[in-house]
SEMI-854782 format. One record per residue (C-alpha): residue number from 0; residue in one letter; x, y, z. Coordinates in pm, whole numbers, padded with zeros to 5 digits, m for minus. Each point is the difference from the previous one (the first is absolute). Last residue first. Layout:
N
+-----+---------+--------+--------+--------+
: num : residuo :     c1 :     c2 :     c3 :
+-----+---------+--------+--------+--------+
: NUM :       a :      X :      Y :      Z :
...
+-----+---------+--------+--------+--------+
This chain:
340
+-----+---------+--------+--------+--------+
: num : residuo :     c1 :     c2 :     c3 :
+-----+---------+--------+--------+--------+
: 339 :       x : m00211 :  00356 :  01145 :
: 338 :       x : m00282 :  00067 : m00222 :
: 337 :       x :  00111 : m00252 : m00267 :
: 336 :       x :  00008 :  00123 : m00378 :
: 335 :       x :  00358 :  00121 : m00011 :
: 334 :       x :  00065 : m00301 :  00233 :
: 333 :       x : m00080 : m00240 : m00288 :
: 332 :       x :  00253 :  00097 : m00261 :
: 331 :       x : m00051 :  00158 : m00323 :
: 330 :       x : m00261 :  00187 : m00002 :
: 329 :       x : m00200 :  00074 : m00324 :
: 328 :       x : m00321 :  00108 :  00197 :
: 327 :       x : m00244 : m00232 : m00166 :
: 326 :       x :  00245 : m00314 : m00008 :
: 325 :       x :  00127 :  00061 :  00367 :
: 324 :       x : m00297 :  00058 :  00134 :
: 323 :       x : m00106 : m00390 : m00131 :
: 322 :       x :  00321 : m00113 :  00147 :
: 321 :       x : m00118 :  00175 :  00310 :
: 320 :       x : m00340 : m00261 : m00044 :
: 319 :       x :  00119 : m00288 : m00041 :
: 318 :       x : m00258 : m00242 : m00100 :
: 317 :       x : m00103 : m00302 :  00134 :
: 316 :       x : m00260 : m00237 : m00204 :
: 315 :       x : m00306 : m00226 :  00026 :
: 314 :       x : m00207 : m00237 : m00147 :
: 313 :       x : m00299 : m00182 :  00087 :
: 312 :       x : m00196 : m00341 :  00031 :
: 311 :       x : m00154 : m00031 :  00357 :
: 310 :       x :  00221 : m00103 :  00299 :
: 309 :       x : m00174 : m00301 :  00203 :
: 308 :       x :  00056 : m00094 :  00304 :
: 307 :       x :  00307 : m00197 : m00052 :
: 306 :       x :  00140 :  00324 : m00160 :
: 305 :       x : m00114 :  00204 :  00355 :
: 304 :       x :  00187 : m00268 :  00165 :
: 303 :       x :  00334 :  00010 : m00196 :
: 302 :       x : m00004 :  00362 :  00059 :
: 301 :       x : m00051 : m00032 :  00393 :
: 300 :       x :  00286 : m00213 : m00043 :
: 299 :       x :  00231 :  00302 : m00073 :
: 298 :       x :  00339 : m00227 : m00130 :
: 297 :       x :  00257 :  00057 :  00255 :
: 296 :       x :  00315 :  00189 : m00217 :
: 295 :       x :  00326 : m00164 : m00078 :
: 294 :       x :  00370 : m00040 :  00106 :
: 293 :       x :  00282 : m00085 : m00100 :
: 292 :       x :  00059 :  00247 : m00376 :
: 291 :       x :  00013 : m00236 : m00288 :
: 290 :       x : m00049 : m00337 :  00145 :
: 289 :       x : m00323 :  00136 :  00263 :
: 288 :       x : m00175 :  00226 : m00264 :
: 287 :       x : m00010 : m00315 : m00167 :
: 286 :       x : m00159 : m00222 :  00209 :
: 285 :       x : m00265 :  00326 :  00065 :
: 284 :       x : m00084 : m00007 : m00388 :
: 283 :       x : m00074 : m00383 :  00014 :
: 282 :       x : m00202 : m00004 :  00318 :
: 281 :       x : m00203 :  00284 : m00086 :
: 280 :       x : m00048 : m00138 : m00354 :
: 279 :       x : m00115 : m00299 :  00143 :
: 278 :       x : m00244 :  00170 :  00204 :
: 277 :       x : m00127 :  00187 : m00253 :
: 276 :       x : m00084 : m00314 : m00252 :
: 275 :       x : m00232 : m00113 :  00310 :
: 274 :       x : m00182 :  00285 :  00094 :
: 273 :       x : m00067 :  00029 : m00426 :
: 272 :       x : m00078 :  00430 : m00043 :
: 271 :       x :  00247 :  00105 : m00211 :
: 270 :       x : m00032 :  00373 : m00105 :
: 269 :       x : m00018 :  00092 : m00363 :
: 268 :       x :  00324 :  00181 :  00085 :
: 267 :       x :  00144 :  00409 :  00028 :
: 266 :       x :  00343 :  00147 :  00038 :
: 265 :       x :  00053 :  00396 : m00006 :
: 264 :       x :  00252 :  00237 : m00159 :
: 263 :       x :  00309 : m00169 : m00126 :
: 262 :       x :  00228 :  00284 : m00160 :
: 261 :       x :  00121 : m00020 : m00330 :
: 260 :       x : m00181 :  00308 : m00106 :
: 259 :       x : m00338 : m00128 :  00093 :
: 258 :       x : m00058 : m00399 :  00085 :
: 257 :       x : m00296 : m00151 :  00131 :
: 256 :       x :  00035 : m00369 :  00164 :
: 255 :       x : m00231 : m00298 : m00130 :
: 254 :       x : m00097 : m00304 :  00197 :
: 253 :       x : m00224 : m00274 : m00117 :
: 252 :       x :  00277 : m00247 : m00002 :
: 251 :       x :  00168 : m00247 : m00223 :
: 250 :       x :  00129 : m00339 :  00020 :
: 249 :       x : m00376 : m00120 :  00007 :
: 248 :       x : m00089 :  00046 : m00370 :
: 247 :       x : m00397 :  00052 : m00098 :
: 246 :       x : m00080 :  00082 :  00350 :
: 245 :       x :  00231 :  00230 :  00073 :
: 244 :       x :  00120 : m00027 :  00336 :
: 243 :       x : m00133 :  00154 :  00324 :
: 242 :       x :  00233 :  00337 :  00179 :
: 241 :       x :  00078 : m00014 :  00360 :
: 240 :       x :  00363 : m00165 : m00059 :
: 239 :       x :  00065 :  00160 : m00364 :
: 238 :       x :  00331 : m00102 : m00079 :
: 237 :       x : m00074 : m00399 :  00025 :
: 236 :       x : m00195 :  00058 : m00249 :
: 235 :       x :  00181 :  00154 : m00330 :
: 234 :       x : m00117 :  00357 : m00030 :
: 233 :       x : m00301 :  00070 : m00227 :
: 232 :       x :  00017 :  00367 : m00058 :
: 231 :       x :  00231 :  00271 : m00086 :
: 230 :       x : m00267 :  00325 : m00010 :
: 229 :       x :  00178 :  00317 : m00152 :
: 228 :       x : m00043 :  00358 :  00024 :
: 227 :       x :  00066 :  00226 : m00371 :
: 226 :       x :  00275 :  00118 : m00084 :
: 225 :       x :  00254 : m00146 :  00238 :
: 224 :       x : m00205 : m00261 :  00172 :
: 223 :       x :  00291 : m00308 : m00017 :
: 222 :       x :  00331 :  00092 : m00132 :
: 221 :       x :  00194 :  00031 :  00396 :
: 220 :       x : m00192 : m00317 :  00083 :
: 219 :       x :  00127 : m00267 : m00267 :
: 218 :       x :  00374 : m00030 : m00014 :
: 217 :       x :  00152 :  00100 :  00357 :
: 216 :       x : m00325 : m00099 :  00215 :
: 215 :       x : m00140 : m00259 : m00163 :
: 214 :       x :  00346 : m00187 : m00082 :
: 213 :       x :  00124 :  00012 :  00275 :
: 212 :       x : m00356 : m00099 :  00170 :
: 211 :       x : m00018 : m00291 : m00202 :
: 210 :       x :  00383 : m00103 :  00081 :
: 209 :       x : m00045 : m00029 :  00357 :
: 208 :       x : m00387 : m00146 :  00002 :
: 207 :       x :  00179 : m00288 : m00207 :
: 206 :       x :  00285 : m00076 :  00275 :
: 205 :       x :  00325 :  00235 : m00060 :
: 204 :       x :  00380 : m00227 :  00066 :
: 203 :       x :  00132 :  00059 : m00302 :
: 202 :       x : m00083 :  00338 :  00031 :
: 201 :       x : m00223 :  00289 : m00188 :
: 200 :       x :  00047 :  00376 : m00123 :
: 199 :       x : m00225 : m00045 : m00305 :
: 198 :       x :  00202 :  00041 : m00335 :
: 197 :       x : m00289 : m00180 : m00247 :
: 196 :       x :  00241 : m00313 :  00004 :
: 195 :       x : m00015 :  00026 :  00361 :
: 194 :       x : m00312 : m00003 :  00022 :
: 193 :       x : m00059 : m00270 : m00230 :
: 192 :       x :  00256 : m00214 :  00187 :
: 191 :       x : m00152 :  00011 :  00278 :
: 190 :       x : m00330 : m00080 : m00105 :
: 189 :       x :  00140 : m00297 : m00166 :
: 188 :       x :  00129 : m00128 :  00367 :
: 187 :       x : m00292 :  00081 :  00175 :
: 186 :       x : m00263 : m00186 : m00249 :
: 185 :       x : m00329 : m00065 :  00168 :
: 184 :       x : m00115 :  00349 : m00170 :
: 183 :       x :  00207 : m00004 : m00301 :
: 182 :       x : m00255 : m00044 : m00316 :
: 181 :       x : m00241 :  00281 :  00150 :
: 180 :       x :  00325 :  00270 :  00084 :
: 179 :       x :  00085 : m00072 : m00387 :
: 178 :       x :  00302 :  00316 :  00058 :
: 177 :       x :  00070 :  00236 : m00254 :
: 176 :       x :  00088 :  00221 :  00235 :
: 175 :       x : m00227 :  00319 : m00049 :
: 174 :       x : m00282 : m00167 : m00260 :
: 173 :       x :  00056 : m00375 :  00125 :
: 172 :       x : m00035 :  00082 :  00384 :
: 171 :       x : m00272 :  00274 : m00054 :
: 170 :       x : m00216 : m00271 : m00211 :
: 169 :       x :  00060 : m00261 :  00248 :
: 168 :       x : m00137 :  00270 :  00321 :
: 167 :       x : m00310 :  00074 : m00176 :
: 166 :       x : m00023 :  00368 : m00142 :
: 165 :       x : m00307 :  00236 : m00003 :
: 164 :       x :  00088 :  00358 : m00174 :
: 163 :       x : m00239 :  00279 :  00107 :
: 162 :       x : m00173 :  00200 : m00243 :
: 161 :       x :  00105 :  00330 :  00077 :
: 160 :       x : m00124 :  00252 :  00282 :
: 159 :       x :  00241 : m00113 :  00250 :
: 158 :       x :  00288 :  00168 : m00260 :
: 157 :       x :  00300 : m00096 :  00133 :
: 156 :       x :  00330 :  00197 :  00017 :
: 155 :       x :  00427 : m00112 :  00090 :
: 154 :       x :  00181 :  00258 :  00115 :
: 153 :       x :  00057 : m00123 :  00356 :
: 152 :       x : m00359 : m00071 :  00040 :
: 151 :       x : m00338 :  00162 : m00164 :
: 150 :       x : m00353 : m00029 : m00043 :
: 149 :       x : m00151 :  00162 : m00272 :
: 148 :       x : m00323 :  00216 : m00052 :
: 147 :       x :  00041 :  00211 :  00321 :
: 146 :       x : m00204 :  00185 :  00171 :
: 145 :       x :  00064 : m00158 :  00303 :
: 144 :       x : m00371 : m00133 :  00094 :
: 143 :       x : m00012 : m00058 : m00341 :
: 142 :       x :  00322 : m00207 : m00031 :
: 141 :       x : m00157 : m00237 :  00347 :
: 140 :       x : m00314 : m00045 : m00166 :
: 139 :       x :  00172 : m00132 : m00336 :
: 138 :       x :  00241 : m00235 :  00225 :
: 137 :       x : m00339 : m00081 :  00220 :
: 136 :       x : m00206 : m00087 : m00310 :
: 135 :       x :  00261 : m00230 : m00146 :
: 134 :       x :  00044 : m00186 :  00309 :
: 133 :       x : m00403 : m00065 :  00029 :
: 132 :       x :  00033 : m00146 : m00349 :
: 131 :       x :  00281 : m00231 :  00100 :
: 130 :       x : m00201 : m00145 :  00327 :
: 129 :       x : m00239 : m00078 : m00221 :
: 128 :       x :  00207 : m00201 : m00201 :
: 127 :       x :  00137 : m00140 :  00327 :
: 126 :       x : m00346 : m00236 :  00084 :
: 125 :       x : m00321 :  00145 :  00126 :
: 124 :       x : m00304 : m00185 :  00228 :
: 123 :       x :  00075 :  00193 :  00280 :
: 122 :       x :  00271 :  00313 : m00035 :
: 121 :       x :  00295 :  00105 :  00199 :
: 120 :       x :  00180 :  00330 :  00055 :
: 119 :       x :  00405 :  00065 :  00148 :
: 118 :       x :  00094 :  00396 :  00015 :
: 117 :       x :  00372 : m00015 :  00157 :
: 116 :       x :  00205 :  00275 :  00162 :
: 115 :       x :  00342 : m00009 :  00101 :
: 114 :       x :  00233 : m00135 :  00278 :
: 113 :       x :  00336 : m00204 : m00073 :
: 112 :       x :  00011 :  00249 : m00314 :
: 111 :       x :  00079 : m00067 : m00324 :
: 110 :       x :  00040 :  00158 : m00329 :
: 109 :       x :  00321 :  00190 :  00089 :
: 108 :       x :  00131 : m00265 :  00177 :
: 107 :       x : m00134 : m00169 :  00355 :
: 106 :       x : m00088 : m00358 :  00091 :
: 105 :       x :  00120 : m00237 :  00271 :
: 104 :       x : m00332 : m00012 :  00227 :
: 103 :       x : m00341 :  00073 : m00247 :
: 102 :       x : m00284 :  00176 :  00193 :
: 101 :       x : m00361 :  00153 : m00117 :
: 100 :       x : m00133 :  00315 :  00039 :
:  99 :       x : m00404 :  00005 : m00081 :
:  98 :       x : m00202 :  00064 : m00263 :
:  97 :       x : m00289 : m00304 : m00009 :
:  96 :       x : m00304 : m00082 : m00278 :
:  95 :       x : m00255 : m00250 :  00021 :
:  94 :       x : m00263 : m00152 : m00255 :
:  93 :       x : m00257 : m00325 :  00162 :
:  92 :       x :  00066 :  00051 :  00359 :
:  91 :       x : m00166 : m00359 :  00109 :
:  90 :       x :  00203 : m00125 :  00277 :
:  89 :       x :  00202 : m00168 : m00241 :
:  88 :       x :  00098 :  00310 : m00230 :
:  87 :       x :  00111 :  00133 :  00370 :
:  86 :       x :  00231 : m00286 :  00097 :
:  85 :       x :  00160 :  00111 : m00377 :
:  84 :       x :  00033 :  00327 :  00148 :
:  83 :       x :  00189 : m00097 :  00293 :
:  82 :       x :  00249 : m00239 : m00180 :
:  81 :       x :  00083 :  00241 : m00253 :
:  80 :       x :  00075 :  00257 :  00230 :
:  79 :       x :  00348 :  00048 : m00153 :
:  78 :       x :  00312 : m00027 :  00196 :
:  77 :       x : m00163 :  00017 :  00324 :
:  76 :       x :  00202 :  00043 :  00303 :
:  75 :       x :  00057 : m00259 :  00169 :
:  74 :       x : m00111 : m00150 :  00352 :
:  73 :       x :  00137 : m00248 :  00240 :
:  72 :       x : m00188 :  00004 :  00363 :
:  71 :       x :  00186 :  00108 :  00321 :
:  70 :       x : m00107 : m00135 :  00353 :
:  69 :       x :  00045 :  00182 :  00328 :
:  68 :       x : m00098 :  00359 : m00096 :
:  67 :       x : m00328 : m00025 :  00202 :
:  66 :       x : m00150 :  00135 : m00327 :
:  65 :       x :  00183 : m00247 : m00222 :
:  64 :       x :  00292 :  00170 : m00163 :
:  63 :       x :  00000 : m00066 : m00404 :
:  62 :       x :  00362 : m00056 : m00136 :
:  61 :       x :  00099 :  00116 : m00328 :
:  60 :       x :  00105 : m00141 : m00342 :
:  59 :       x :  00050 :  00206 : m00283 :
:  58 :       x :  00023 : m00150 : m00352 :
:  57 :       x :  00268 : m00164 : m00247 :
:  56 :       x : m00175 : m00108 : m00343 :
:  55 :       x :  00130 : m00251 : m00225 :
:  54 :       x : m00204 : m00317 :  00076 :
:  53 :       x : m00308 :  00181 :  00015 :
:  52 :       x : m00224 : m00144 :  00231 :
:  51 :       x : m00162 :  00353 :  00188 :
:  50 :       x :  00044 :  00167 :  00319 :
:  49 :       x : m00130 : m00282 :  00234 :
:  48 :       x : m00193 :  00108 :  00355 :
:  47 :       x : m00049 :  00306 : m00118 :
:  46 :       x :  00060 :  00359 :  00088 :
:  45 :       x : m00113 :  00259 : m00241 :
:  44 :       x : m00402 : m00094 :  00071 :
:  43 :       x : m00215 :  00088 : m00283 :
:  42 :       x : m00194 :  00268 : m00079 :
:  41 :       x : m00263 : m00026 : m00306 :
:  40 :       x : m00119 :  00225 : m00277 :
:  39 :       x : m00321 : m00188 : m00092 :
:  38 :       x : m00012 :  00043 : m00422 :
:  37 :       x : m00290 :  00140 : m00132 :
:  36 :       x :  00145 :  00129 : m00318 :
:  35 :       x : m00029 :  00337 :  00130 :
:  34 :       x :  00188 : m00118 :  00301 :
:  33 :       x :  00269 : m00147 : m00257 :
:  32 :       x :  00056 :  00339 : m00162 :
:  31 :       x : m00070 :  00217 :  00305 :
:  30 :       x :  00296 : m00138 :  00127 :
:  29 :       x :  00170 : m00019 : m00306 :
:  28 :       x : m00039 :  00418 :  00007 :
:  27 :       x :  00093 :  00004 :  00338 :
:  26 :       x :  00368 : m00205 : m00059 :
:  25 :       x :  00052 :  00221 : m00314 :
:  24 :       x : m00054 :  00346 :  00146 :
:  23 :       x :  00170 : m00104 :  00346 :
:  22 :       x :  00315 : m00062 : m00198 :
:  21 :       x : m00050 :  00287 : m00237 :
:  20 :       x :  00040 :  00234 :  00311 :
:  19 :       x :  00314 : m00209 :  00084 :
:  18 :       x :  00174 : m00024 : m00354 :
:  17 :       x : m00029 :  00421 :  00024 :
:  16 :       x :  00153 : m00035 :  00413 :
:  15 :       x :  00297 : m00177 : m00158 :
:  14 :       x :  00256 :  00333 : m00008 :
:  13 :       x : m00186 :  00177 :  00283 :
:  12 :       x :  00098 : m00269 :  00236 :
:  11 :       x :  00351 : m00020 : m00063 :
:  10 :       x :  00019 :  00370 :  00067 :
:   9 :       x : m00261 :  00010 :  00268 :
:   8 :       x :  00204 : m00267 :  00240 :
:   7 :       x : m00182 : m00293 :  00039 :
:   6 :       x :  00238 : m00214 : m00242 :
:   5 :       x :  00269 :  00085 :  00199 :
:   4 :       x :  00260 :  00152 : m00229 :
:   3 :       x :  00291 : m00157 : m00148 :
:   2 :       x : m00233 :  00018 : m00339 :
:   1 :       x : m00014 :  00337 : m00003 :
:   0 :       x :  00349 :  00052 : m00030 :
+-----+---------+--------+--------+--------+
């Protein structure tokens, strides 16, 4: 079977070598995309001194050799390059754009891949509803450059070219689960129960975050962005570490993530900027990274510093760009659109 094969050998490889060509059509046309825009396409470094905060990502760590090989310095690799880019908004890159590989430990299915290609861009003096209409033009670019007019994924179709639908996180909760998400967010224990009533897998024992993502993930995602794509916005706050508040009602988030065919395709914010507020969040997300999995990351400090300086108003989002392939080209798991 083909499949048994190595995936260099020319009869695996001629079977995704189609997804490939379109692969290199989409990620040069939203190259020239964003350059046309003006955009700086930037380089960052892949090894860090911090891979990221988030409390529920694993990532590589390595050891960097000193010249004289007597002294060893802790490195990671990056997870996003979030931290880099943002370091750039402060030195006074006003619209950047970055494709690059990116690394995730403890991750692999047929939508994910423990390496894979990201496309993260920022804008000054912009908040996420920006951000939404840039995501629109890339999913439309991305079906041209196919020839496509929908996206597809495990028999489910979107149409990038319809209105999208834009969703806030309580309306999805009450519409798929029946769930007041708004009236239960200090409430573990009635949160709980409401998933379970709504048949989320959860236990006795489940903290909050526990039972939101059951009932996220089995009752919400696989309907969200079939049709037409979909923006769920406003996440409660303490789920969006980088991302500032609402102004208007501080237990929610400026943070949106884009859904087609069920499947999560990028994650954006109105970006917070507050040194002080990001610190704490630091310092809270890394405590709990410690009690659920005993350990956590080093917190880039660097970061911190460029924020004290001064980051300007902007916002920002990751996007994954095989996922992306994988929409135009109809594939159905993420090494049919990988090279090797």
């Amino acid at each position: 079977m083909i499949d048994d094969l190595p995936r260099w050998h020319p009869d695996h490889f001629a079977r995704r070598y189609a997804n490939l060509r379109v692969r290199q059509r989409v990620i040069k046309a939203i190259r020239g995309h964003f350059d046309d825009l003006g955009f700086d396409a930037v380089e960052t470094a892949v090894l860090q001194t911090a891979p990221g905060c988030e409390v529920h990502l694993h990532a590589f760590r390595t050891d960097m050799l000193s010249p004289d090989l007597a002294t060893t310095t802790e490195k990671w690799l990056h997870t996003s390059p979030e931290f880099a880019m943002k370091k750039l908004l402060v030195a006074g890159v006003e619209s950047l754009y970055q494709i690059c590989p990116v690394f995730r430990n403890a991750e692999g299915s047929h939508r994910h891949s423990a390496e894979f290609t990201m496309i993260e861009w920022y804008r000054q003096g912009h908040d996420y509803r920006t951000i939404m209409a840039d995501c629109v033009d890339v999913l439309r670019l991305a079906a041209r450059t196919g020839g496509v007019t929908h996206l597809t994924y495990r028999g489910l179709t979107c149409d990038p070219f319809a209105d999208p639908e834009y969703l806030t996180l309580d309306a999805a909760f009450r519409r798929y689960a029946d769930i007041p998400l708004s009236a239960l967010l200090d409430n573990r224990e009635g949160l709980l129960a409401a998933a379970s009533h709504a048949g989320a897998r959860v236990l006795e024992s489940d903290n909050w975050d526990d039972a939101y993502f059951a009932v996220l993930h089995e009752l919400i995602e696989p309907k969200l962005g079939v049709d037409r794509p979909c923006f769920l916005y406003e996440y409660p706050a303490h789920m969006a570490v980088l991302s500032r508040k609402k102004a208007d009602d501080p237990r929610w988030a400026e943070r949106f993530e884009l859904y087609v065919n069920g499947l999560e395709l990028a994650n954006a914010f109105s970006e917070l900027t507050d040194p002080v507020e990001q610190r704490a969040r630091f310092a809270t997300d890394m405590q709990e990274k410690e009690r659920l999995y005993g350990h956590s990351w080093p917190i880039d400090a660097d970061f911190l510093a460029a924020l004290d300086h001064g980051m300007p108003d902007c916002a920002g989002i990751a996007l994954g760009i095989d996922r992306l392939v994988m929409l135009v080209t109809g594939a159905d798991d993420i090494r049919d659109v990988l090279w090797l």
